[in-house]
MARNUDO-490592 format. One record per residue (C-alpha): residue in one letter; x, y, z. Coordinates in steps of 0.02 Angstrom, whole numbers, plus 50000, padded with zeros to 5 digits. Layout:
BEGIN
("A", (X, Y, Z));
...
***
This chain:
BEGIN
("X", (48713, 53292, 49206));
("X", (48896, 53338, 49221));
("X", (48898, 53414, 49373));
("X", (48806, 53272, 49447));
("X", (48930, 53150, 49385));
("X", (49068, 53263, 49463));
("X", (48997, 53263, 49618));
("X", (48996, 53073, 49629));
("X", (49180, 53074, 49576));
("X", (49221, 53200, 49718));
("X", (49140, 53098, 49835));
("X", (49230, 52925, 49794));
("X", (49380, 53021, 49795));
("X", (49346, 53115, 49982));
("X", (49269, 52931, 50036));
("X", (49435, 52853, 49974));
("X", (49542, 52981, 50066));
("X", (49459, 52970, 50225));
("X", (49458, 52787, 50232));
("X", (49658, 52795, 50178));
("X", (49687, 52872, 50354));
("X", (49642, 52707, 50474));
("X", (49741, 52573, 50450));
("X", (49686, 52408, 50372));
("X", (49596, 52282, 50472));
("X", (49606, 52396, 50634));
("X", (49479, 52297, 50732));
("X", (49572, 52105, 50705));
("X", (49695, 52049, 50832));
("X", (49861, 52056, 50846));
("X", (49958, 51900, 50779));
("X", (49994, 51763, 50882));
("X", (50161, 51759, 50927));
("X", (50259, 51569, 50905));
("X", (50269, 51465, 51040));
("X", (50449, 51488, 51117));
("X", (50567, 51354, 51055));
("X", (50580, 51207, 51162));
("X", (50705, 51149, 51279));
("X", (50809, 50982, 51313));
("X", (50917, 50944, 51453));
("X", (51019, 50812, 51460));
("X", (51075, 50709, 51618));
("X", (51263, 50767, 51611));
("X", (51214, 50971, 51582));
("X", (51201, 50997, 51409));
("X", (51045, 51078, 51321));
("X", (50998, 51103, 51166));
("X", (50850, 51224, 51118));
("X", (50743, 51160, 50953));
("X", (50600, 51087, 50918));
("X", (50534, 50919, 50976));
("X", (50503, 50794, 50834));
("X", (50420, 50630, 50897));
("X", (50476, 50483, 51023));
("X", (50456, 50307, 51000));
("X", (50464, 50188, 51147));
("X", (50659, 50217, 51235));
("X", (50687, 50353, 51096));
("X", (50662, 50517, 51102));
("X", (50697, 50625, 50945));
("X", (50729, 50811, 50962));
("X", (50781, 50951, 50815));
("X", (50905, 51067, 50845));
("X", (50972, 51218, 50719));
("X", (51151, 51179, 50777));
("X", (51140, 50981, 50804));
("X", (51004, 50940, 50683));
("X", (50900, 50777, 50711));
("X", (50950, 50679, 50851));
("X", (50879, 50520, 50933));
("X", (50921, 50471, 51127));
("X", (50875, 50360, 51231));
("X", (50764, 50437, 51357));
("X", (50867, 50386, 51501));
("X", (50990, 50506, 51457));
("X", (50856, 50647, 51444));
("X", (50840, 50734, 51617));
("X", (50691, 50885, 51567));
("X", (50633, 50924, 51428));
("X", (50485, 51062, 51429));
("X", (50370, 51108, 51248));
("X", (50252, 51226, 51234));
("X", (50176, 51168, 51090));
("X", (50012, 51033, 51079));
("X", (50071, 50877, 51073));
("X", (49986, 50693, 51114));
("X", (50039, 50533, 51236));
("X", (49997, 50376, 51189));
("X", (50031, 50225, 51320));
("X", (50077, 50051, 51288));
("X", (49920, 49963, 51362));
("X", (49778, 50085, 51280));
("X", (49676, 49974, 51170));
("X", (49645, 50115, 51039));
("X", (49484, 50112, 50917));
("X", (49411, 50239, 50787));
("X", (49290, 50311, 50930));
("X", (49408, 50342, 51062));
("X", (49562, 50425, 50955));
("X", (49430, 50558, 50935));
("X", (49438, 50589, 51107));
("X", (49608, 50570, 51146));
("X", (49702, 50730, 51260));
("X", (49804, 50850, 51198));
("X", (49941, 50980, 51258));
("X", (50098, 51041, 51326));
("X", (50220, 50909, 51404));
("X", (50326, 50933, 51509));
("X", (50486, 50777, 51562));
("X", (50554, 50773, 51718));
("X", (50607, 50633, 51837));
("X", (50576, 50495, 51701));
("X", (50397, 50554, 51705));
("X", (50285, 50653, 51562));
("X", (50164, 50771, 51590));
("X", (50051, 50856, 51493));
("X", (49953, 50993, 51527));
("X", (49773, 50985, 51457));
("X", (49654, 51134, 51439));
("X", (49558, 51077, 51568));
("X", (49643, 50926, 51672));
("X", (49846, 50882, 51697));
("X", (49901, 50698, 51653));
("X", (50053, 50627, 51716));
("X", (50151, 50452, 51646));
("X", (50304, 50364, 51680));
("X", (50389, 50349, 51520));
("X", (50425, 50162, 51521));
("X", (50227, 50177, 51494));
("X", (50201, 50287, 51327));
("X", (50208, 50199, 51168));
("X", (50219, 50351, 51080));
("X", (50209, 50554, 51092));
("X", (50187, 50657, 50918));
("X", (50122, 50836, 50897));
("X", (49942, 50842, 50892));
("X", (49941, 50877, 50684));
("X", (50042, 50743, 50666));
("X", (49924, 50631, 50767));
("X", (49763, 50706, 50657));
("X", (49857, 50669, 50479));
("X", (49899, 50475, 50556));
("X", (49749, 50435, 50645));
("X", (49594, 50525, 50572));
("X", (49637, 50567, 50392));
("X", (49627, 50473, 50246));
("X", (49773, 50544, 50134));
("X", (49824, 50551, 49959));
("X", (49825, 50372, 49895));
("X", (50003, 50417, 49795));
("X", (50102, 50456, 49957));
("X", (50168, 50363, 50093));
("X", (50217, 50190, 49995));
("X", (50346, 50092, 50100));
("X", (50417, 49954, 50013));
("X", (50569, 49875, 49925));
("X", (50638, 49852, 49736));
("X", (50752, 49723, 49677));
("X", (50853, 49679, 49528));
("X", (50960, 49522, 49477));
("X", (51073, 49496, 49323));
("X", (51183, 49364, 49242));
("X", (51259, 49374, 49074));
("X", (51372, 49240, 49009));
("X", (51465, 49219, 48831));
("X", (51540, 49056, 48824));
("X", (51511, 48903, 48739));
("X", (51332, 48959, 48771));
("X", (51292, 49134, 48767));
("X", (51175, 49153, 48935));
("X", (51062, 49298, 48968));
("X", (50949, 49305, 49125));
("X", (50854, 49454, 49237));
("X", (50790, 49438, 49388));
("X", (50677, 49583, 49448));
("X", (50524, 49624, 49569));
("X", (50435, 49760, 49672));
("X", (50342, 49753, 49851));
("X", (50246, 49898, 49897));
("X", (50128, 49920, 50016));
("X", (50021, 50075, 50107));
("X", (49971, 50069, 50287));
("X", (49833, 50211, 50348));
("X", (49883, 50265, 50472));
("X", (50075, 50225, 50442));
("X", (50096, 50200, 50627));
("X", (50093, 50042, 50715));
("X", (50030, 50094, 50857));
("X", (49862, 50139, 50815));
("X", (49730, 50047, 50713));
("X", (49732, 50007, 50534));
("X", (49617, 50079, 50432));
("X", (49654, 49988, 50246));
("X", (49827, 49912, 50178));
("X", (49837, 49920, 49973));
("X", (49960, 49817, 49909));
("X", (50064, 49796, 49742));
("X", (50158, 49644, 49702));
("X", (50287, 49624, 49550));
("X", (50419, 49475, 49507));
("X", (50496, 49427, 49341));
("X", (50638, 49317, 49275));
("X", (50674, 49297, 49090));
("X", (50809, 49193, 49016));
("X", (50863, 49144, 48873));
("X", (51012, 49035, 48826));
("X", (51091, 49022, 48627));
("X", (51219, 48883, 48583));
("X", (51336, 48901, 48475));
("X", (51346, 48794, 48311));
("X", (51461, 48714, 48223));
("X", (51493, 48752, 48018));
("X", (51359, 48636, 47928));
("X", (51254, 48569, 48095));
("X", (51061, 48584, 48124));
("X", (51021, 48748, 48177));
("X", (50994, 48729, 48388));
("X", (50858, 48803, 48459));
("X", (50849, 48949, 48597));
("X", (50812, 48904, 48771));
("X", (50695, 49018, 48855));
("X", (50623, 49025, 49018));
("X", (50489, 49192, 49056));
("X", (50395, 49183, 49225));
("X", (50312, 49339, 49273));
("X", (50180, 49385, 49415));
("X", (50071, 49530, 49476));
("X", (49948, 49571, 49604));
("X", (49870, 49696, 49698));
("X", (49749, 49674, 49862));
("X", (49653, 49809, 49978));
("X", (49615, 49767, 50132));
("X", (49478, 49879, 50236));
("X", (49494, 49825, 50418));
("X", (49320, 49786, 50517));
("X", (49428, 49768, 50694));
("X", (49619, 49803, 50732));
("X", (49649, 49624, 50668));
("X", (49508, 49556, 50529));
("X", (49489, 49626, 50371));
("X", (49386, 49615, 50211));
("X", (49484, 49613, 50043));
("X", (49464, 49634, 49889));
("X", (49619, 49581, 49752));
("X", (49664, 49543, 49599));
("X", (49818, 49445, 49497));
("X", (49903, 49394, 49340));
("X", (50025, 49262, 49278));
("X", (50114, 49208, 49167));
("X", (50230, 49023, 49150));
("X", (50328, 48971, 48994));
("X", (50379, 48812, 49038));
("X", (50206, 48777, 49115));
("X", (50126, 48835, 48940));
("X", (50020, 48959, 49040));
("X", (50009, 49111, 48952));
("X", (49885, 49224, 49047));
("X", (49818, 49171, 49212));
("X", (49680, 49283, 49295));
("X", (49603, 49318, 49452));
("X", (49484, 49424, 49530));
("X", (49428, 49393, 49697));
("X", (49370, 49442, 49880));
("X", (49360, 49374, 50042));
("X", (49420, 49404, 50232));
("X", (49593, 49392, 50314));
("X", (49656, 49381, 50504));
("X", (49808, 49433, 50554));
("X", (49860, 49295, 50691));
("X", (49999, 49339, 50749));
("X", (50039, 49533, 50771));
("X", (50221, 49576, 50852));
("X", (50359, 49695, 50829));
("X", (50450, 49535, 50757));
("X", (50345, 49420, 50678));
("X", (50193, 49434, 50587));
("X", (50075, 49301, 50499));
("X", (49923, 49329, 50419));
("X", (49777, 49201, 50371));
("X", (49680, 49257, 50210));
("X", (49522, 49155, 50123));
("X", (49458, 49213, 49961));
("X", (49299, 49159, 49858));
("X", (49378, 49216, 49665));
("X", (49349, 49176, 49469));
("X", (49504, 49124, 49375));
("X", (49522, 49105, 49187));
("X", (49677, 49004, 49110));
("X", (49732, 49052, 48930));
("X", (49870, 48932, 48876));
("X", (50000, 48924, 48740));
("X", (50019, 48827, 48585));
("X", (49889, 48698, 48646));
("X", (49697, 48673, 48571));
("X", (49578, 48838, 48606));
("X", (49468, 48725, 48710));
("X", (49606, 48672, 48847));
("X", (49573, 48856, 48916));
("X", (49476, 48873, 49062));
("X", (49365, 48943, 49154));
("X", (49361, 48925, 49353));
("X", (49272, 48971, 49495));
("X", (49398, 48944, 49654));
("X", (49466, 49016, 49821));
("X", (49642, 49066, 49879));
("X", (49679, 48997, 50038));
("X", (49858, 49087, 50111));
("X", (49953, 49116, 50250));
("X", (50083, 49273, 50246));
("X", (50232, 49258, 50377));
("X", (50357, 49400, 50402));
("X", (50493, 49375, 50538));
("X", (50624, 49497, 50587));
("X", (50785, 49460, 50615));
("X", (50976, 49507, 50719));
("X", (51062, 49619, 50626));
("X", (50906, 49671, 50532));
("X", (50884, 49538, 50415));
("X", (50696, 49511, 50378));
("X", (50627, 49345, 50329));
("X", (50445, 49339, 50224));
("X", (50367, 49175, 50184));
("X", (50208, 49142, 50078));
("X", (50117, 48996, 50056));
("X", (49918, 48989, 49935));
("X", (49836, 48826, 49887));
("X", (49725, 48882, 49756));
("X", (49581, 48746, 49737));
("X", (49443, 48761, 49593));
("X", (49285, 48702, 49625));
("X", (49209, 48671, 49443));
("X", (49351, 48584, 49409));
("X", (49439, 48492, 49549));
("X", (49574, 48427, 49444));
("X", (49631, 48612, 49412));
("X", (49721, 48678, 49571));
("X", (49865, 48751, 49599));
("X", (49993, 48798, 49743));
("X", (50144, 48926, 49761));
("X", (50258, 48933, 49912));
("X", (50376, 49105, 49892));
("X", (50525, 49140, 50023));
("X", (50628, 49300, 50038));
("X", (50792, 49327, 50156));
("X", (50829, 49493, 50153));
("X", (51028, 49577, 50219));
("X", (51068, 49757, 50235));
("X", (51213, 49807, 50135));
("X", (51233, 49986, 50143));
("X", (51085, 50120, 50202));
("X", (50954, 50077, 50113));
("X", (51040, 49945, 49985));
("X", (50994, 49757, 50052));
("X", (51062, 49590, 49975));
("X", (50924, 49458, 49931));
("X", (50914, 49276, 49924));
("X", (50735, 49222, 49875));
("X", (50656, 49044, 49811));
("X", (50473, 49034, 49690));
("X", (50379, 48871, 49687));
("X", (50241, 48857, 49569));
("X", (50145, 48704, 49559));
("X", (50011, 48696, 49413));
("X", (49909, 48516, 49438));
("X", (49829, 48549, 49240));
("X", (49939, 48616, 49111));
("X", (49877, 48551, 48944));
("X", (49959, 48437, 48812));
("X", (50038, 48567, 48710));
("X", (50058, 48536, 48512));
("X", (50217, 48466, 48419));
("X", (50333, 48547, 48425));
("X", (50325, 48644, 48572));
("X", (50399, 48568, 48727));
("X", (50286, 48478, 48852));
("X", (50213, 48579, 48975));
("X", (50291, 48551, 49146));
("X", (50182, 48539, 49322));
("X", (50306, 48625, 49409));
("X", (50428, 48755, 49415));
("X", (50551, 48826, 49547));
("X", (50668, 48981, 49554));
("X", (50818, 49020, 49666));
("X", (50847, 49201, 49651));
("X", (50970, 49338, 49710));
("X", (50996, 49496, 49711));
("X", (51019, 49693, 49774));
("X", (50837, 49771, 49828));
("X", (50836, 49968, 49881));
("X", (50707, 50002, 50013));
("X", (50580, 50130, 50000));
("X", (50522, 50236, 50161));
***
């Protein structure tokens, strides 16, 4: 039994030795070896030798070791040659999920303001004024044919306001809000997907007098208006959508303590330019109304719609102007409707740092009687709001 067990171990051990001698994984290939760097020539004689990022329109923009990321127009560029994969995308291609499947890839090559690129099987050549866009061909997967994680690539903007006085009155007051949104893809130039957006602004106040030795105590002044909501959108064509949304408020001087609403419906975006935007939305929703110190039966219960319209308009020297308008009509009770009109001019201060000016009108048609002594319940309510906001790319 022994010597049968050394004979196994002596041949494992030979077995192992022989197989020692060739060298792992002699049958695979040889490595690839990287694509040489590419190359960009500029009109008066200069290159640089890097690695072409993306271009955009007139803009080209180009990665060098020495230079780092640079963007130029592409009237300035006089050749520029890559060997890597990369895709052209022209101005006047109506793109759709179908066809981006299908859309050519490979090296390009710039010369006499014209791009070519060489396919595996066919050679395409464009004047530049006609390409929209040209990214490497990963790039161009990630954007336009996969989904993503749902916590990355959130564009949008955060702002803050604050006043504090101590005078005869001692003043407090915050201002604050969010806008975020995610695009897929995050490109304009190709067709949306879905758009998820999240929705935050708040203002508190709340003002103390001061009293003299002996008087009735005076009573705090406090105003609390806060508002969330969140919408996907899922696009059936590059410009009509299905939603789906949700959102919650809440009005101190309208006595509304919790307003709720869940809802879906379809939008259109009308208007669709690099400036100006504006987007129709109809919703079919159920709303409930909780209100404050008023009888348990003033609370409602409605079923409703949110009619909108959503206008963004950019501006010279890159101000942005946003507009929202909803009338929100209920159809159980057509007493209890509502509207809000919200307006937001926007100034860049420094990089990403932008001052503010903003205006909220809420109009509530139904706010209850509310019970001595709590202050009467008003219809309407406006704020004039500014602040710094801090952009998010």
């Amino acid at each position: 039994m022994r010597f049968f067990r050394a004979c196994f171990c002596f041949v494992l051990f030979f077995a192992s030795t022989i197989l020692s001698c060739f060298p792992a994984n002699a049958s695979d290939p040889a490595p690839a070896k990287p694509p040489a760097p590419d190359v960009l020539i500029f009109t008066n004689g200069d290159q640089l030798t890097g690695q072409l990022k993306y271009s955009t329109g007139d803009t080209v923009t180009f990665h060098s070791d020495m230079a780092g990321d640079i963007s130029v127009s592409w009237s300035k560029v006089k050749e520029l040659r890559s060997q890597r994969q990369f895709v052209v995308l022209g101005k006047d291609t109506e793109w759709n999920r179908r066809s981006l499947k299908k859309v050519p890839a490979g090296s390009i090559q710039v010369k006499d303001s014209k791009i070519q690129l060489n396919g595996p099987k066919d050679v395409q050549v464009m004047p530049i004024k006609s390409t929209a866009e040209v990214l490497d061909r990963d790039t161009f997967n990630r954007e336009a044919l996969q989904e993503g994680s749902f916590f990355r690539r959130w564009t949008g903007a955060l702002n803050l306001g604050m006043t504090l006085i101590q005078a005869t009155q001692n003043n407090y007051t915050y201002t604050g809000g969010a806008s975020l949104v995610r695009n897929t893809p995050t490109v304009a130039y190709l067709p949306p997907r879905n758009r998820t957006t999240v929705n935050f602004s708040g203002s508190y106040s709340r003002i103390t007098q001061r009293e003299a030795e002996g008087a009735p105590a005076q009573p705090d002044l406090k105003t609390s208006i806060y508002h969330v909501d969140t919408e996907r959108d899922e696009y059936v064509s590059p410009r009509v959508y299905l939603l789906a949304g949700t959102a919650f408020d809440h009005n101190f001087s309208q006595g509304l303590d919790l307003q709720q609403i869940y809802g879906g419906g379809v939008g259109w975006t009308v208007i669709k330019r690099t400036k100006q935007t504006l987007d129709l939305k109809a919703t079919l929703q159920y709303e409930k109304q909780d209100f404050l110190l008023t009888v348990p039966e003033e609370n409602t219960n409605l079923v409703g719609s949110t009619f909108s319209a959503n206008y963004v308009r950019k501006l010279p020297f890159n101000s942005v102007f946003t507009q929202q308008v909803q009338y929100l009509p209920a159809y159980n009770r057509l007493e209890a409707y509502s509207l809000n009109e919200t307006n937001s001019l926007s100034f860049p201060v420094y990089k990403r740092f932008q001052f503010q000016v903003g205006t909220l009108d809420s109009y509530l048609n139904n706010p209850p009687m509310a019970i001595f002594p709590a202050p009467d319940n008003r219809r309407n309510s406006f704020q004039f709001t500014t602040g710094i906001s801090y952009t998010l790319r």
